[in-house]
C-alpha positions in Angstrom: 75.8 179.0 -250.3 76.2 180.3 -254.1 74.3 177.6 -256.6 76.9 176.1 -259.1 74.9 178.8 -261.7 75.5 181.6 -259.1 79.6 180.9 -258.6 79.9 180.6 -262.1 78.3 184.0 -262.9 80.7 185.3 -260.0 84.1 184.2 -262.0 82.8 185.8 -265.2 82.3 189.2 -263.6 85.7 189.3 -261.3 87.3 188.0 -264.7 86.1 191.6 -265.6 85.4 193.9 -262.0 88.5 193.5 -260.0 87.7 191.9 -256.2 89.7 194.2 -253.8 90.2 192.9 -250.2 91.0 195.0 -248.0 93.0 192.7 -245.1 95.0 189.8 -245.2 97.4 189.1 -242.5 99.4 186.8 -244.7 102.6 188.4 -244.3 102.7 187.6 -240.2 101.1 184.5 -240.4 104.3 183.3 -242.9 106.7 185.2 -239.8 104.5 182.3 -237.7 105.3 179.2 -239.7 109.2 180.5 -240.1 109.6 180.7 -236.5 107.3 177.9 -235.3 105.9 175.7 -238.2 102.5 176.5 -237.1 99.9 178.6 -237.1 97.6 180.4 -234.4 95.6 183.5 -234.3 97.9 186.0 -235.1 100.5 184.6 -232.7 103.1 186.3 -231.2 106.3 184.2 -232.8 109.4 186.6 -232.2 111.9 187.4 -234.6 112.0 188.2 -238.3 112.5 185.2 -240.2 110.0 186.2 -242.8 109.1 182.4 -244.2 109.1 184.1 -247.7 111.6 181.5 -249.1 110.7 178.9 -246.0 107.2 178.4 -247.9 106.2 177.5 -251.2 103.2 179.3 -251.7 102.5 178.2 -255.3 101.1 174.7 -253.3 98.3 174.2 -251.1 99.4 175.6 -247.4 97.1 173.8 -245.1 98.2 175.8 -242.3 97.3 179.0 -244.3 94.3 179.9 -245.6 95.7 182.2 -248.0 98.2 180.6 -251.1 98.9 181.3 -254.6 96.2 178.5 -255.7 93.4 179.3 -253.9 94.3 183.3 -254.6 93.6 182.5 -258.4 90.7 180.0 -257.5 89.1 183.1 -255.8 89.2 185.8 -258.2 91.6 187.9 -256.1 92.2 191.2 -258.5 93.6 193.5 -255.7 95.1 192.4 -252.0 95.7 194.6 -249.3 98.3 192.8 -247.0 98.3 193.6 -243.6 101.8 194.6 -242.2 99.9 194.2 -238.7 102.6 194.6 -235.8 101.4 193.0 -232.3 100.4 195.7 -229.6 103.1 193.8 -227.5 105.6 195.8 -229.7 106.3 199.3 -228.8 108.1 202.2 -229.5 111.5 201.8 -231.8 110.6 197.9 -231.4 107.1 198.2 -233.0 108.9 200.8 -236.2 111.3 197.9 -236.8 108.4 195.4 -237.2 106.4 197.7 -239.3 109.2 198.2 -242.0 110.3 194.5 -241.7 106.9 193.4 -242.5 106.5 196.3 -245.6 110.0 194.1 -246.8 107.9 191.2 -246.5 105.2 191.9 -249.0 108.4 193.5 -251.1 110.0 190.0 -250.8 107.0 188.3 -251.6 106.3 190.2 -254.8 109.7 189.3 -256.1 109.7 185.9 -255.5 106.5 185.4 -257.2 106.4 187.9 -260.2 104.3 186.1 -262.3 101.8 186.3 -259.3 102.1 189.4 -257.2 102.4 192.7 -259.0 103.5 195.4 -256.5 101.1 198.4 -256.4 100.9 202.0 -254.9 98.1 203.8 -256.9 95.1 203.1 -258.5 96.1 203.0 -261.3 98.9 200.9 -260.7 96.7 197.9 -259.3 94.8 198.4 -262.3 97.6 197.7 -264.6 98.7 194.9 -262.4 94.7 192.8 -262.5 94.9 193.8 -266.5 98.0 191.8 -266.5 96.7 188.7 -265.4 98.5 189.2 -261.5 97.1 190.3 -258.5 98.1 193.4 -256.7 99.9 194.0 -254.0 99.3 196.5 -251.5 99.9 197.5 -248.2 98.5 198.5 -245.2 99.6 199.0 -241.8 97.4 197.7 -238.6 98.3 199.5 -236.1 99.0 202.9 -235.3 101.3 202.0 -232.4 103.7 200.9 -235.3 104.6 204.8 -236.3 106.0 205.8 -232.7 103.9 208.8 -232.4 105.8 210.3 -234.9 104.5 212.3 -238.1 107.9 211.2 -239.7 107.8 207.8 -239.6 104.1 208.0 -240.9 105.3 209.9 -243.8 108.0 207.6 -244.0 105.8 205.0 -244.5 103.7 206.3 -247.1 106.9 206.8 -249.0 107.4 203.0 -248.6 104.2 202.5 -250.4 101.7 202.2 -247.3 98.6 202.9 -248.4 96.2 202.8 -245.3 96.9 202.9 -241.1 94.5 201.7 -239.0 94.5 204.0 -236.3 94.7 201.6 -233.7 94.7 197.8 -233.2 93.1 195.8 -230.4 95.1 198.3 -227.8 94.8 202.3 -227.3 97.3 204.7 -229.2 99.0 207.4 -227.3 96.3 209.3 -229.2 93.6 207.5 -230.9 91.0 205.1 -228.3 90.5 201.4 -229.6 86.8 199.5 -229.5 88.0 196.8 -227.2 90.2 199.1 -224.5 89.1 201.4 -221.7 88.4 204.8 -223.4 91.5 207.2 -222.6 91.3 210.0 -225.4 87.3 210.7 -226.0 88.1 209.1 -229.3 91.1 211.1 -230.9 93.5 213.6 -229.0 95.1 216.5 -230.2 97.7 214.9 -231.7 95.4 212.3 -233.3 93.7 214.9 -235.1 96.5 216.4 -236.1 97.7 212.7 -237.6 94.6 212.2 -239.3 95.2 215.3 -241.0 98.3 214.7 -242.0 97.1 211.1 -243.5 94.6 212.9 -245.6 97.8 215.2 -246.7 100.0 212.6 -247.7 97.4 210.8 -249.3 97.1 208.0 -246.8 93.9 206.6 -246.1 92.5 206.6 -242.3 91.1 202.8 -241.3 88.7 202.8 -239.2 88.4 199.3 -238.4 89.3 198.3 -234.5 88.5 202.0 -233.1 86.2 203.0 -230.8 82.9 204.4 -231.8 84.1 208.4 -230.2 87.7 207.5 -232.7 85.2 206.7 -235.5 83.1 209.8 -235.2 85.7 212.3 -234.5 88.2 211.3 -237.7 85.3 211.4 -239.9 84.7 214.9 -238.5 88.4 215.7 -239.3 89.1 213.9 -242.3 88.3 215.5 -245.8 89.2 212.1 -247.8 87.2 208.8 -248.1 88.0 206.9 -245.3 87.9 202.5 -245.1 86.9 200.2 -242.5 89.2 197.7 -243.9 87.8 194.6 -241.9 84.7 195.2 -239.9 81.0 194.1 -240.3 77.3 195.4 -238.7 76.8 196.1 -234.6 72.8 196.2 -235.2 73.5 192.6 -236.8 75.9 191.1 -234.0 76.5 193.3 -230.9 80.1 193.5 -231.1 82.8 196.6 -230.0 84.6 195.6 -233.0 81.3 196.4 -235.6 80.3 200.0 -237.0 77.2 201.3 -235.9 74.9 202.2 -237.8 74.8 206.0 -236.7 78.4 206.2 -238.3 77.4 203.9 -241.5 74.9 206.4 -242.2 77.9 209.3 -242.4 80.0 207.5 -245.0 78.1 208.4 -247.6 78.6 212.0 -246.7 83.0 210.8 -246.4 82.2 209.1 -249.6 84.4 205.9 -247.6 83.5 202.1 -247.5 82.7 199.8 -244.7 84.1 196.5 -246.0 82.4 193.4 -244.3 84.9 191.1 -242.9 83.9 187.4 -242.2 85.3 186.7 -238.5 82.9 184.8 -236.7 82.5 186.7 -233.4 81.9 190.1 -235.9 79.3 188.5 -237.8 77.2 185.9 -235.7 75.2 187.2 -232.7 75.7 183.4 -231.5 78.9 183.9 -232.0 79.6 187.3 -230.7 77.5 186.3 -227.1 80.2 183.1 -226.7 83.2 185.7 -227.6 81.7 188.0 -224.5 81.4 185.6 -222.5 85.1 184.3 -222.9 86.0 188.0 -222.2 84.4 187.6 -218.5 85.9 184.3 -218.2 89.9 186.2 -218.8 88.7 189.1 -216.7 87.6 186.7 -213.7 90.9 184.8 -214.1 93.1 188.2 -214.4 93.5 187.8 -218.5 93.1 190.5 -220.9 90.6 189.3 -223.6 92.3 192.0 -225.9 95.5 190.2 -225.7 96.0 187.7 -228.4 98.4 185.5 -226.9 96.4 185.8 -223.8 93.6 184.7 -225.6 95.2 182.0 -227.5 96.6 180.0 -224.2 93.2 180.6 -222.6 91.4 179.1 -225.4 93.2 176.1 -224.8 91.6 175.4 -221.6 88.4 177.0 -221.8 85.4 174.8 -221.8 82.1 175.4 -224.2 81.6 174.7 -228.1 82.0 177.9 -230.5 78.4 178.5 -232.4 78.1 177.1 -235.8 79.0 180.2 -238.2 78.1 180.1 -242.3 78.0 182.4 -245.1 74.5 183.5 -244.8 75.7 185.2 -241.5 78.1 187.3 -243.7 75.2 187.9 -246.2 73.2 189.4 -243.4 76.1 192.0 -242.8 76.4 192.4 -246.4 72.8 193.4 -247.1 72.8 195.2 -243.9 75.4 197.2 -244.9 73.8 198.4 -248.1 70.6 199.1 -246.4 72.3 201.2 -243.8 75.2 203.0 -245.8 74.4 202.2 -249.2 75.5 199.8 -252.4 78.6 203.1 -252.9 79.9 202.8 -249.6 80.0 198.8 -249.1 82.9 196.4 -249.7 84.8 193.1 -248.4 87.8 192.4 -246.1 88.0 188.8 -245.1 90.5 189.0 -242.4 92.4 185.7 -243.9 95.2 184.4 -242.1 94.3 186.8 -238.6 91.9 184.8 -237.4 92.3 180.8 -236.8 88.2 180.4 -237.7 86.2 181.2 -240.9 83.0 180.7 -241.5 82.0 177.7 -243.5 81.7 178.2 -246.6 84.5 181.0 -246.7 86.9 178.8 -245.1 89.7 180.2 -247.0 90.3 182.8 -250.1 89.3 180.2 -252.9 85.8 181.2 -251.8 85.4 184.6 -252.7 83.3 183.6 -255.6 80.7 181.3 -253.6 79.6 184.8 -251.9 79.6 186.7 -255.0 77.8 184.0 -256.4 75.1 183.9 -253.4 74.4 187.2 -254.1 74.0 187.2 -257.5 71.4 184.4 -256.4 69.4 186.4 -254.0 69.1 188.8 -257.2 71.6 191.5 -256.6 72.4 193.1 -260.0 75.9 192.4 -261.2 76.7 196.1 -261.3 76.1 196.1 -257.5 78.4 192.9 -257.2 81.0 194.5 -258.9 80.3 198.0 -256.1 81.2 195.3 -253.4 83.9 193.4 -254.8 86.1 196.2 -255.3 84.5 198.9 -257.4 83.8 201.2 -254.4 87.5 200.4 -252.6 89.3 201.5 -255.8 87.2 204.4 -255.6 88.1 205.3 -252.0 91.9 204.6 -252.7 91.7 207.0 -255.7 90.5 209.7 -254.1 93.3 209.4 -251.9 96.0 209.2 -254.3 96.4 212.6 -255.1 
């Protein structure tokens, strides 16, 4: 944990060197409580009742971890929101939930204007931190949501998408994922050929949730910074869902960003080794452990207490990180609101600062603080706004 001294320091430089996050699945996790009133693990609520207006998010949400108090609490400059559509969703079904959850974010930004500044560029989201706000931009998890079609990609770009994760916890019709059975030796001809196109457009390729082959063969295509938006360190907990460190070493080459996300299985070992072994648990019982809702009712009844997780586990993956890739190529993407567990200590985003803070205490420089928290991101996203 960051010394009172250490979280102090932290608010004075994000006052100054915006934080960029690079995932937040608010936007589904408000589609939850519209529909339900509660909040699971990215849950698979129907319908699209966006909870914009249902939800006052200028008070404390205890369901959420993410509202407009604890937003300002944690020095959030720049906010990538997730318009994550479930793998469930497919074909014209999973386009409609993409652009209803891009009208989400829209929604958001225009019921809270004195909050959320809408942003495409970066120097747009600049503008928006310099005015006091925090910008609003938008990323779709999930490459399932574009229908295999070039169109709808561009399509979304013109909407103001700014990154696609190539896949989510499922395979594409062209792209493999890090927690399903390998179809595509990482990116098929058409993959390729959409990876190109997102480096045309100016739309940058997340690598988070892809297999280690999809990792290696978009960085071979793609001639634009790339961003694991939300994923941490395999040599520091051995899970599919982690970059190697084989492919950290090649982003300084890209010039992208690995940006450390805090879920527990992805950053404790302890952690990681319970997750694997709930996996064998679903398998023996005929579950898919890739299936969120699966998961979620499995969960319910499955015996065994989850490993203790803290912010020195994410500090490991931090300084990992670094080591491996470098202080350019490092940044930070909680994962807040897609995950029903944070570690303590960053139990929510009002706690930003307490890991900037612990940093500065171990004796990181504040120049390489201000690298983490959003230097580097802005750099990858300006690189790809041309």
């Amino acid at each position: 944990m960051a010394s009172t001294t250490g979280r102090g320091r932290a608010e004075v430089l994000l006052a100054e060197a915006p934080l960029v996050d690079g995932h937040n699945d608010l936007p589904w996790a408000l589609r939850d409580l519209a529909a339900s009133g509660q909040i699971g693990e990215k849950s698979m609520a129907a319908g699209d009742s966006s909870g914009v207006r249902q939800v006052d998010l200028r008070t404390r949400q205890p369901a959420l971890q993410t509202d407009f108090l604890r937003l300002r609490q944690g020095r959030l400059g720049m906010q990538f929101w997730s318009v994550w559509v479930p793998c469930r969703l497919a074909g014209d079904a999973a386009v409609t939930a993409v652009l209803e959850q891009v009208e989400l974010v829209r929604e958001l930004c225009d019921a809270y204007p004195d909050v959320l500044g809408f942003a495409t560029t970066a120097d747009e989201a600049v503008a928006v931190f310099r005015s006091g706000r925090t910008a609003s931009l938008l990323g779709a998890e999930g490459g399932h949501s574009i229908n295999s079609s070039l169109g709808v990609l561009r399509s979304l770009r013109r909407l103001g998408v700014r990154y696609m994760t190539l896949t989510h916890n499922e395979n594409t019709p062209w792209a493999d994922s890090a927690t399903d059975t390998p179809e595509h030796g990482g990116l098929s001809p058409f993959g390729v050929e959409v990876v190109r196109e997102m480096n045309r457009i100016g739309m940058i390729a997340d690598l988070s949730h892809v297999a280690e082959t999809t990792m290696n063969a978009a960085l071979d295509v793609s001639t634009r910074p790339v961003l694991f938006t939300h994923s941490s360190c395999r040599a520091v907990a051995d899970h599919p869902r982690n970059v190697p460190d084989a492919v950290l070493e090649r982003l300084a080459g890209n010039g992208g960003v690995c940006m450390v996300t805090f879920v527990p299985a992805f950053v404790s070992p302890a952690y990681a080794e319970w997750d694997a072994r709930l996996g064998e648990a679903m398998a023996a019982a005929g579950e898919r452990h890739n299936d969120l809702e699966a998961r979620e009712r499995f969960l319910a009844t499955y015996a065994g207490e989850r490993p203790a997780v803290t912010l020195d586990d994410v500090v490991k993956h931090v300084e990992h990180a670094r080591e491996v890739a470098g202080i350019d190529h490092i940044g930070l993407g909680g994962d807040y609101d897609g995950t029903a567990v944070q570690p303590t200590g960053l139990e929510d985003v009002s706690t930003y600062p307490d890991l900037i803070g612990a940093l500065l205490d171990r004796g990181w420089s504040e120049e390489d603080c201000a690298k983490l928290a959003g230097g580097n991101a802005l750099r990858v996203l300006r690189a790809n706004d041309e």
